[in-house]
Structure formats: C-alpha cells, structure tokens
GUDREN-250418 format. One line per field, with one value per atom (N, C-alpha, C): residue number from 1; residue in three letters; atom name; x, y, z. Coordinates in Angstrom, 2 decimals. Each point is the difference from the previous one (the first is absolute). Layout:
N
n <- [NUM / ...] .
res <- [ALA / ...] .
atom <- [CA / ...] .
u <- [X / ...] .
v <- [Y / ...] .
w <- [Z / ...] .
END
This chain:
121
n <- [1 / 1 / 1 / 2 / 2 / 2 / 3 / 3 / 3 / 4 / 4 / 4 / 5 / 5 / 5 / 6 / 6 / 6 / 7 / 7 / 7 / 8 / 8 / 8 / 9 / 9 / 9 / 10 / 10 / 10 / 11 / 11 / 11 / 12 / 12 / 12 / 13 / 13 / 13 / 14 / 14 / 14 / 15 / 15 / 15 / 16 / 16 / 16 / 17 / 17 / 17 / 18 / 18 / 18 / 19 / 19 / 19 / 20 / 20 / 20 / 21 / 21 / 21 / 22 / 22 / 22 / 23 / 23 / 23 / 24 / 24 / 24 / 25 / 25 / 25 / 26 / 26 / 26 / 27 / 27 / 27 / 28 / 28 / 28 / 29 / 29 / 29 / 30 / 30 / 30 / 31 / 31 / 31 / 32 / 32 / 32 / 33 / 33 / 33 / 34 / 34 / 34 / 35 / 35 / 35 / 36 / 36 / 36 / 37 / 37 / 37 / 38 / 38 / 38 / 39 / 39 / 39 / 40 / 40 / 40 / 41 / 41 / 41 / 42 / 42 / 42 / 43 / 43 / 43 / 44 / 44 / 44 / 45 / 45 / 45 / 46 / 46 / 46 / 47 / 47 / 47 / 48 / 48 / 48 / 49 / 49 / 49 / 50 / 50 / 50 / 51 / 51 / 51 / 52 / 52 / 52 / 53 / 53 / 53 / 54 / 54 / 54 / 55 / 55 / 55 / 56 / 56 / 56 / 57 / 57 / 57 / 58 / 58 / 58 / 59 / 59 / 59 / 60 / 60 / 60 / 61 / 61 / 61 / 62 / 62 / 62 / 63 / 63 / 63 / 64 / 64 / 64 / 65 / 65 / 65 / 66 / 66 / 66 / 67 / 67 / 67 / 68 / 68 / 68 / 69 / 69 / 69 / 70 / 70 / 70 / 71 / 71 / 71 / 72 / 72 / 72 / 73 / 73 / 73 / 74 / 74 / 74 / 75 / 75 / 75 / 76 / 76 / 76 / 77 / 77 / 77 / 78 / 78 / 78 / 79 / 79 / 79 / 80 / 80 / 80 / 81 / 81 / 81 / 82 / 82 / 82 / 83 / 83 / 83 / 84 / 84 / 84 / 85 / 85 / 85 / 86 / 86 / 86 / 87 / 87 / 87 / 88 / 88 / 88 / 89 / 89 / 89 / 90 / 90 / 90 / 91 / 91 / 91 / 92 / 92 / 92 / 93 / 93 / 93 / 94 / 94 / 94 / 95 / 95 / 95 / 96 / 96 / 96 / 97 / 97 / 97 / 98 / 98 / 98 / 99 / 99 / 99 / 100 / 100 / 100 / 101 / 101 / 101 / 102 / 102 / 102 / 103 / 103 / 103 / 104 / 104 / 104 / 105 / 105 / 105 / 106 / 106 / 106 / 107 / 107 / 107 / 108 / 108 / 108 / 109 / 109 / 109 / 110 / 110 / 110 / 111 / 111 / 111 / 112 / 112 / 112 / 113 / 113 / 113 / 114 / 114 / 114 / 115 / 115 / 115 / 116 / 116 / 116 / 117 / 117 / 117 / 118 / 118 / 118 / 119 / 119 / 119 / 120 / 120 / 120 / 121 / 121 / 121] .
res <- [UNK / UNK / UNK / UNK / UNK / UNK / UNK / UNK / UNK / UNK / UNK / UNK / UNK / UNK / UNK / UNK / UNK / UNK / UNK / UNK / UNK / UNK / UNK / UNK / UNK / UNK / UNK / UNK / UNK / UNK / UNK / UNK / UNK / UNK / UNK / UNK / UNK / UNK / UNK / UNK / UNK / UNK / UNK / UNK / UNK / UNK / UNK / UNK / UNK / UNK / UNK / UNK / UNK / UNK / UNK / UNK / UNK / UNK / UNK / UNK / UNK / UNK / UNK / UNK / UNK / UNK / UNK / UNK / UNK / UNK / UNK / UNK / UNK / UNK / UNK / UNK / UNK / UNK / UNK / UNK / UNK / UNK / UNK / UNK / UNK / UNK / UNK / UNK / UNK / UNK / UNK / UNK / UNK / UNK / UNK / UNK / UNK / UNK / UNK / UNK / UNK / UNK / UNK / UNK / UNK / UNK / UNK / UNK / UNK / UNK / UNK / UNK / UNK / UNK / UNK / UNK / UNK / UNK / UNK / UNK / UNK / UNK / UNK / UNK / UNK / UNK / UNK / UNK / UNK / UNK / UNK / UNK / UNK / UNK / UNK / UNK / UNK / UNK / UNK / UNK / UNK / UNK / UNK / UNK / UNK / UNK / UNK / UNK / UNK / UNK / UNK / UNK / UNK / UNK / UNK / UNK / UNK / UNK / UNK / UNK / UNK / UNK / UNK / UNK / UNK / UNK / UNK / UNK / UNK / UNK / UNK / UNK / UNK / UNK / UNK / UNK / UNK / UNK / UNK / UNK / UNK / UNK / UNK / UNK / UNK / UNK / UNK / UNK / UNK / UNK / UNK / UNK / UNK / UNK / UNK / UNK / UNK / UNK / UNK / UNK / UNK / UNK / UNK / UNK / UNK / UNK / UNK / UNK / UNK / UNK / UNK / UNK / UNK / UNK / UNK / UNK / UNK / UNK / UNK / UNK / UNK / UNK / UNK / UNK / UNK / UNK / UNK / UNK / UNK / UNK / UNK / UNK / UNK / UNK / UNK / UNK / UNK / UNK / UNK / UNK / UNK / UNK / UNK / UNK / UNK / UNK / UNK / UNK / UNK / UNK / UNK / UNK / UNK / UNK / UNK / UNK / UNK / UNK / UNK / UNK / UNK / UNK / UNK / UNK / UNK / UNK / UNK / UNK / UNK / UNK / UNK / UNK / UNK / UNK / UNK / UNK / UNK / UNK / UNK / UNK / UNK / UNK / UNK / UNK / UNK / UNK / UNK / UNK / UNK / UNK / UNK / UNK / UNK / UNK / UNK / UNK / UNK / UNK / UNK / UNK / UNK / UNK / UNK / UNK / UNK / UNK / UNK / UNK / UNK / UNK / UNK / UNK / UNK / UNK / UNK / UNK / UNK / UNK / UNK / UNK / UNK / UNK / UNK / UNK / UNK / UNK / UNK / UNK / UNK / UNK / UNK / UNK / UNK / UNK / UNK / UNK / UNK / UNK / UNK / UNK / UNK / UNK / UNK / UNK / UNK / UNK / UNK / UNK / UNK / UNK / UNK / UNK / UNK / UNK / UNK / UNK / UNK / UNK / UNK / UNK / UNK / UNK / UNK] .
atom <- [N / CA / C / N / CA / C / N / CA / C / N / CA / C / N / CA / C / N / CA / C / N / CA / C / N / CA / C / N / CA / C / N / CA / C / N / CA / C / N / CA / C / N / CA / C / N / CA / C / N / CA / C / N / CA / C / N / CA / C / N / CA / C / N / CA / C / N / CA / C / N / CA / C / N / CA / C / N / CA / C / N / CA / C / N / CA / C / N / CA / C / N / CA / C / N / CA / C / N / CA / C / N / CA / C / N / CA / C / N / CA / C / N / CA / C / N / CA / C / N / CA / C / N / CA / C / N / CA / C / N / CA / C / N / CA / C / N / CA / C / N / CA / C / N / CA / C / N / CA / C / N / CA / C / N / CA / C / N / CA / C / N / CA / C / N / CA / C / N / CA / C / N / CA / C / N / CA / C / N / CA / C / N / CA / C / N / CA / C / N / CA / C / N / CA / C / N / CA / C / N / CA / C / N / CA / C / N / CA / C / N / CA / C / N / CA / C / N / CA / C / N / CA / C / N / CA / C / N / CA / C / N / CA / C / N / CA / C / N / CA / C / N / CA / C / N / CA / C / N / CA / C / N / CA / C / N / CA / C / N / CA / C / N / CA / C / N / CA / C / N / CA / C / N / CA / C / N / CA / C / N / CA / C / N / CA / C / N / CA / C / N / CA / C / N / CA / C / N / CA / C / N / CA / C / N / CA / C / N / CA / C / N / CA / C / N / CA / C / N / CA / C / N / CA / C / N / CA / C / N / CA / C / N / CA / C / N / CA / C / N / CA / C / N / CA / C / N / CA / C / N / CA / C / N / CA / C / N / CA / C / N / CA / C / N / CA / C / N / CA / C / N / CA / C / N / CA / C / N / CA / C / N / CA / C / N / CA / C / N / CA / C / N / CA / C / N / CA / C / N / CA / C / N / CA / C / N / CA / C / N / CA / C / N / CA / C / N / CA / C / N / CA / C] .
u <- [108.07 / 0.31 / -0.97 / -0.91 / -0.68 / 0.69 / -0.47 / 0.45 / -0.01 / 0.85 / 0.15 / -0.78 / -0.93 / -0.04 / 1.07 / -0.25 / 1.35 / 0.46 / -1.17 / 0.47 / 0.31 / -0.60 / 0.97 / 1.16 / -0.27 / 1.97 / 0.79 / 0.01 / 0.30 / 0.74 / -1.29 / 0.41 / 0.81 / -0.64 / 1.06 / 1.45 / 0.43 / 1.36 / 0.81 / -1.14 / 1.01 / -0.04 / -1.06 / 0.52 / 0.63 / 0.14 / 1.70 / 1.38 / 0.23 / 0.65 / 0.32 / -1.16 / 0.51 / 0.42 / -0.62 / 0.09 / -1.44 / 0.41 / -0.99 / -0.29 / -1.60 / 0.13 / -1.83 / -0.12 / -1.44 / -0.88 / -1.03 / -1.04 / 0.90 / 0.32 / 0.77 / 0.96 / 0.70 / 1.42 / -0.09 / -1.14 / -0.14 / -0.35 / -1.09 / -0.55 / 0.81 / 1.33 / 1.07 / 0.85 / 0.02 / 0.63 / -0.47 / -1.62 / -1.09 / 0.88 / -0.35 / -0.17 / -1.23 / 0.57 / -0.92 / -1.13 / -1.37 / -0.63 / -0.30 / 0.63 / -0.31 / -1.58 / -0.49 / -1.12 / -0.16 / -1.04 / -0.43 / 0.17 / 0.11 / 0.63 / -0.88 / -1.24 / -0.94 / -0.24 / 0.40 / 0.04 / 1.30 / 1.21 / 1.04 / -0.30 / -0.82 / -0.53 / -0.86 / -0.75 / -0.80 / 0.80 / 1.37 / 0.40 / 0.84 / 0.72 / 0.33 / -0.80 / -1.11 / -0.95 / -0.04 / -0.38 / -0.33 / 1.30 / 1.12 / 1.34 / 0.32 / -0.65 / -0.36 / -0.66 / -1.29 / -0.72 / 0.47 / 0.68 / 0.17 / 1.97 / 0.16 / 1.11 / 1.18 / 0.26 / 1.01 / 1.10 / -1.00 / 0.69 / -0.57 / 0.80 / -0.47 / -0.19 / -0.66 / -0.01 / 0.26 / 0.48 / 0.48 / -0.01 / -1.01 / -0.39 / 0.82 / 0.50 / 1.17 / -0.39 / -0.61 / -0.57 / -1.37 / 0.08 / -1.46 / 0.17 / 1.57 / 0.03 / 0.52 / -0.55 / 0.29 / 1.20 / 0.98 / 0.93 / 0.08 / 0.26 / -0.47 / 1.10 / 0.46 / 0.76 / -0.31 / 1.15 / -0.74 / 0.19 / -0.80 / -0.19 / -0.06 / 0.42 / 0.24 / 1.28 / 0.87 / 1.53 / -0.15 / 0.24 / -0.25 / 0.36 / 1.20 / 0.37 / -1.37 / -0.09 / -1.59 / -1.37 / -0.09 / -1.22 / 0.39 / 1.40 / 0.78 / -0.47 / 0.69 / 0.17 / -1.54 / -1.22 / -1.29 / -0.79 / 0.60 / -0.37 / 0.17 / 1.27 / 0.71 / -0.84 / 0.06 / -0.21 / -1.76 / -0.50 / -1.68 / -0.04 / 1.36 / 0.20 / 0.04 / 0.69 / 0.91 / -1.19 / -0.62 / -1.15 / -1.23 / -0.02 / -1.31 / 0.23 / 1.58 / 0.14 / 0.98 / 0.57 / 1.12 / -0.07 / -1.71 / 0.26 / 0.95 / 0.33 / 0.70 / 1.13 / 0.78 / 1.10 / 1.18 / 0.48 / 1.29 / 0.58 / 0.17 / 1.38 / -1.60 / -0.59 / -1.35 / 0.13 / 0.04 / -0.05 / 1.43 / 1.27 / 1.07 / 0.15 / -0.45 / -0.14 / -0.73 / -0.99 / -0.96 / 0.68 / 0.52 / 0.89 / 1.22 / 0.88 / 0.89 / -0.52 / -1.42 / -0.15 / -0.43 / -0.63 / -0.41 / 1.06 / 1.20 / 1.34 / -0.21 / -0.39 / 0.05 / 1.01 / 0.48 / 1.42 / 1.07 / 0.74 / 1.58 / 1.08 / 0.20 / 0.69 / 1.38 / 0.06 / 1.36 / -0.71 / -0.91 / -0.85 / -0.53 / -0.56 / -0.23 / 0.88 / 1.48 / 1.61 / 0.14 / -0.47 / 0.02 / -0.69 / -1.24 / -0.72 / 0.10 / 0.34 / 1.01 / 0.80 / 1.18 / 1.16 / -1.11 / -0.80 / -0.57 / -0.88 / -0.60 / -0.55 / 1.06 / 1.47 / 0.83 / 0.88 / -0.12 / 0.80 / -0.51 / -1.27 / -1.43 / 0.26 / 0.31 / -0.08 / 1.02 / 1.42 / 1.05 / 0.19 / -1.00 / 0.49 / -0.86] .
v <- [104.84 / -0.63 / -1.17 / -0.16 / -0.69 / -1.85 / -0.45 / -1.69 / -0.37 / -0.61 / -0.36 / -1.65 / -0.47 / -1.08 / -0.82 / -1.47 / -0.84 / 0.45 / 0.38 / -0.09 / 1.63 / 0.76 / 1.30 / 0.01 / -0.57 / -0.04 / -0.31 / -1.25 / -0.73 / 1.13 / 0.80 / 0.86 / 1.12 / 0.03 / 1.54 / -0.72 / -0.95 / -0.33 / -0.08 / -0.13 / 0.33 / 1.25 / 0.97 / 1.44 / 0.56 / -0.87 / 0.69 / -0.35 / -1.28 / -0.67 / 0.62 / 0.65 / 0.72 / 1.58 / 0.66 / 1.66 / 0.58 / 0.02 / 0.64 / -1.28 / -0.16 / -0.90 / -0.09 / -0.56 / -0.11 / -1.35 / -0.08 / -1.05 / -0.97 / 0.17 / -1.38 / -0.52 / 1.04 / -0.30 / -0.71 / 0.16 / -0.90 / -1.53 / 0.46 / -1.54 / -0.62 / 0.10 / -1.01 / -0.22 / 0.81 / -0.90 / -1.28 / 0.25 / -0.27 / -2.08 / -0.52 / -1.52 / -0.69 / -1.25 / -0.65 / -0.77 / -0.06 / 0.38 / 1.57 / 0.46 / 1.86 / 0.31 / 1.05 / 0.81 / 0.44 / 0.34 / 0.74 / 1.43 / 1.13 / 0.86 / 1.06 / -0.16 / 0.63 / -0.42 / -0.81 / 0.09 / 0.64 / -0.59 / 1.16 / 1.56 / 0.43 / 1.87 / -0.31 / -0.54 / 0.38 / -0.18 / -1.00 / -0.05 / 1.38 / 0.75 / 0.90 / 1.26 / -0.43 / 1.81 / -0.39 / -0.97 / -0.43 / 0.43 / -0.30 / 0.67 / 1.70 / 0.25 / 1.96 / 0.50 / -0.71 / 0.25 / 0.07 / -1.16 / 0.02 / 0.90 / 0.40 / 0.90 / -1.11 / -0.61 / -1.11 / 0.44 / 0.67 / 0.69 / 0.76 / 1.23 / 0.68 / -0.57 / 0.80 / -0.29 / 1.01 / 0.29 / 0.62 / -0.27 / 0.92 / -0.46 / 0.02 / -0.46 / -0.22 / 0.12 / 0.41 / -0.31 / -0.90 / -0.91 / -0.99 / -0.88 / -0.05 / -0.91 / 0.80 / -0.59 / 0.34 / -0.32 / 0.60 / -0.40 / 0.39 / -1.53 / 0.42 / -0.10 / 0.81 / -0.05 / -0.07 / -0.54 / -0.44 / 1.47 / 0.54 / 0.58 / 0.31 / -1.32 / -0.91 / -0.80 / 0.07 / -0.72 / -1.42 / -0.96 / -1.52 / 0.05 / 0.40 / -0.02 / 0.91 / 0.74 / 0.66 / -1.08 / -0.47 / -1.07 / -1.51 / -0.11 / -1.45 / 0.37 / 1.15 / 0.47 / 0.13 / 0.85 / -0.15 / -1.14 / -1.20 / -1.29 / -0.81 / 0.11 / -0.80 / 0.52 / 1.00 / 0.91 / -0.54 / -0.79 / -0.37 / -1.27 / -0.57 / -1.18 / -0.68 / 0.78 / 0.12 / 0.06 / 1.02 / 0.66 / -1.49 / -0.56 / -0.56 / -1.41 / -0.89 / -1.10 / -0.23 / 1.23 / -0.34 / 1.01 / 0.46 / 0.89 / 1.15 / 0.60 / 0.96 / -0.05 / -1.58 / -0.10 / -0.29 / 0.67 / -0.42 / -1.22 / 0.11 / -1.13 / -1.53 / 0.14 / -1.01 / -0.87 / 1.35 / -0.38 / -1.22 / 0.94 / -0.99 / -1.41 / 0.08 / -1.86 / -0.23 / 0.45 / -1.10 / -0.66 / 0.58 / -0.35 / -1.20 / 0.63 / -0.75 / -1.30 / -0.03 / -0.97 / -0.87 / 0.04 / -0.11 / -0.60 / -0.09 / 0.08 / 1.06 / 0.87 / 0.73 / 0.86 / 0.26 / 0.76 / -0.75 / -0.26 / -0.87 / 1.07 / -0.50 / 0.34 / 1.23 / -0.05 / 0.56 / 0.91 / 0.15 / 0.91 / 1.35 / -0.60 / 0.90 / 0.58 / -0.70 / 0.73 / 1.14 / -0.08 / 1.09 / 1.05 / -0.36 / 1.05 / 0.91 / -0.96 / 1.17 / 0.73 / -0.48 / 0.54 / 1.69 / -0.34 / 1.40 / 0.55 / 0.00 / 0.33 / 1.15 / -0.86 / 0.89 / 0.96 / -0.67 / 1.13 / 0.85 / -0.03 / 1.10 / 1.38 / -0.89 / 0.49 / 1.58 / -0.65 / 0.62 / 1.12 / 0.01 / 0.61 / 1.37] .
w <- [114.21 / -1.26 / -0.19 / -1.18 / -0.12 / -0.42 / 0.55 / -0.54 / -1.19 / -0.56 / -1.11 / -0.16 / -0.90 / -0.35 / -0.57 / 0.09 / -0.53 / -1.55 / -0.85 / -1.22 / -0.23 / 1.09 / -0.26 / 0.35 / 1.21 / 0.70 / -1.23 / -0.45 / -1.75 / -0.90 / -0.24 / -1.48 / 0.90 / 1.28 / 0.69 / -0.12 / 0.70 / -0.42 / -1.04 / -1.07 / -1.07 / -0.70 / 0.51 / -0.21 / 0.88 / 1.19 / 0.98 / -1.19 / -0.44 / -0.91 / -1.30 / -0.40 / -1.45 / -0.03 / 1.45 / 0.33 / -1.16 / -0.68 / -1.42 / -0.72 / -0.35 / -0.77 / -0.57 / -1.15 / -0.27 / 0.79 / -0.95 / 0.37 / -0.39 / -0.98 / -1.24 / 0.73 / 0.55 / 0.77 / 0.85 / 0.48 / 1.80 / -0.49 / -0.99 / -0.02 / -0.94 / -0.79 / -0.09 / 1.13 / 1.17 / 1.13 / 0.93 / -0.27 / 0.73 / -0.45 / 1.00 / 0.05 / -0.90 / -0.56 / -0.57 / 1.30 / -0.43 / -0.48 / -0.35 / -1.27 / 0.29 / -0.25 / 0.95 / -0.01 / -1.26 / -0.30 / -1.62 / 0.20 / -1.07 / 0.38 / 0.41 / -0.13 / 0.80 / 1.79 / -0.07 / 1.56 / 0.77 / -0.90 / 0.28 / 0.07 / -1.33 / 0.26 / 1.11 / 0.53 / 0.95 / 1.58 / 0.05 / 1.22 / 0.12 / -1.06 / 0.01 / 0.30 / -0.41 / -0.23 / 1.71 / 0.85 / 1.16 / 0.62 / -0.05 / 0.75 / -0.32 / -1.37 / 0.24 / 0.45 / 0.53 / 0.79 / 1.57 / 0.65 / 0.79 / 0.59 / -0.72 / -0.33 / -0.22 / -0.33 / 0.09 / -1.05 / -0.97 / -1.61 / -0.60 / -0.84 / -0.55 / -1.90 / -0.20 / -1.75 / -0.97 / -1.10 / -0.92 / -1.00 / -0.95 / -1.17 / -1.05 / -0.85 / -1.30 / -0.78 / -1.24 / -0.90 / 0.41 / -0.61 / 0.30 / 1.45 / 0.21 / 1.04 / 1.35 / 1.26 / 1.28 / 0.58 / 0.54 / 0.67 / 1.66 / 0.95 / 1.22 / 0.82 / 0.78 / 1.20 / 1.26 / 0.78 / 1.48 / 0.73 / 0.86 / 0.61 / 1.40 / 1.00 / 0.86 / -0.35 / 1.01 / -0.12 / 0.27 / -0.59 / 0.49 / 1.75 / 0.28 / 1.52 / 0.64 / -0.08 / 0.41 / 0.44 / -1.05 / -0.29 / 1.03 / -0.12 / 0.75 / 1.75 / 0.04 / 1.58 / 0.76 / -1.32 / 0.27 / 0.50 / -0.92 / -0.28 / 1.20 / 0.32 / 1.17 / 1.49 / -0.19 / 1.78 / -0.36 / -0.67 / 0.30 / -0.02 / -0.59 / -0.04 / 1.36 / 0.25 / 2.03 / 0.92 / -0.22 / 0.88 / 0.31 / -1.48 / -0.25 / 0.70 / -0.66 / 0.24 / 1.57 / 0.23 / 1.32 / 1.02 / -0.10 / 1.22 / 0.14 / -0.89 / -0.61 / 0.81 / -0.23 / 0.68 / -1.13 / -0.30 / -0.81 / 0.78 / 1.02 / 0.38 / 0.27 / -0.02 / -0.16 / -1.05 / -1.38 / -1.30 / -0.64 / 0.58 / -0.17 / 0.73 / 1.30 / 0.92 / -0.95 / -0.24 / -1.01 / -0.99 / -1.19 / -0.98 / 0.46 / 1.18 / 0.55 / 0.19 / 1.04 / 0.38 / -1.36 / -0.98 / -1.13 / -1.35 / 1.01 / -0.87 / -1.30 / 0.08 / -1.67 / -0.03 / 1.64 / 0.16 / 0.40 / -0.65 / 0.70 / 1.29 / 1.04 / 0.88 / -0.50 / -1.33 / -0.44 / -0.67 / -0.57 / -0.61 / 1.06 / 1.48 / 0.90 / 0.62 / 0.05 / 0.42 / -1.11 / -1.72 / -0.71 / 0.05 / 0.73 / -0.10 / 1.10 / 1.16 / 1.45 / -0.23 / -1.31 / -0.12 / -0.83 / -0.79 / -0.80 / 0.92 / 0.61 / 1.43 / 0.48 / 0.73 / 0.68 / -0.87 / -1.75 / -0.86 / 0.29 / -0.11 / -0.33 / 1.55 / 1.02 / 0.55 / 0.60 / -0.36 / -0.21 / -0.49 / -1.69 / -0.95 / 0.60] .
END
C-alpha cells in the first residue's frame, strides 16, 4: 500500500467520512485555510492512482469511493508506525506513551479489560 501524503491522508478522511462523494463534497469538509479546487482534483486523481478510490462518472461530475477500508489503511499505518519508531514493539510503543503521561493508569486497566474481552470471545 502506497503512503499517503499529509494532504492526501486530509481529503482520504473525508472520503472515508462521506462513503460516496464528489470533489465539491470533500473540499466543503476540508478546514480553513481550504485548498483550491484544483488541487483537491489532483489529490484525488493521485489517490486513483494509487488505488485508495475508485471514480464514477455522473453526468459531468465524478463520484469517488474508498476502495480501501479506513481500518485497513489505520492497521497499515500503525504496523510501520511500530516497526519504524518502537522496534516493532507494541508493548515499547505503549511505555512510551505511559511514560509520556499520554496514557492514564485507568485508561491502560481499559485496554487489558478489551485485550482479555477480545480474548474470550
């Protein structure tokens, strides 16, 4: 799966967000400062390229769907995230955070408890 740039990641999230949706569509979700809407068609033609979405012509206008499940792209994302920054250590990745306070002690008791649901089921 090819990498997404920041401002593709951007418009891909909000065609995870809409399911079907045009150029127009994205770039009223898009944050102020918004992109002009030619750079929106080109980050798109750039995510059909790289299979991220398909396109479908409507009349004059394109409608694009994701083609890739956001959880797909997350799980992709993470496991290089892991690999790159923690030694492809999950339990690396969480001390870090912990130690970092970005995880509270009651937060990591929740995530044991879904851990051992997980495990059960």
């Amino acid at each position: 799966m090819d990498k997404l740039t920041k401002q593709e990641e951007e418009v891909m999230l909000q065609v995870w967000r809409l399911g079907s949706c045009t150029i127009k569509e994205v770039l009223q979700k898009l944050e102020m400062p918004k992109p002009p809407y030619t750079t929106v068609a080109s980050v798109m033609n750039n995510l059909k390229r790289k299979g991220y979405v398909d396109a479908e012509q409507k009349g004059l206008t394109y409608h694009f769907t994701p083609r890739i499940e956001q959880s797909e792209y997350k799980a992709d994302f993470m496991s290089g995230f892991v690999d790159k920054y923690f030694k492809k250590s999950y339990r690396e990745m969480v001390s870090f955070f912990a130690k970092e306070e970005k995880i509270s002690p009651d937060d990591l008791k929740d995530i044991i408890n879904e851990i051992e649901k997980g495990k059960e089921e």
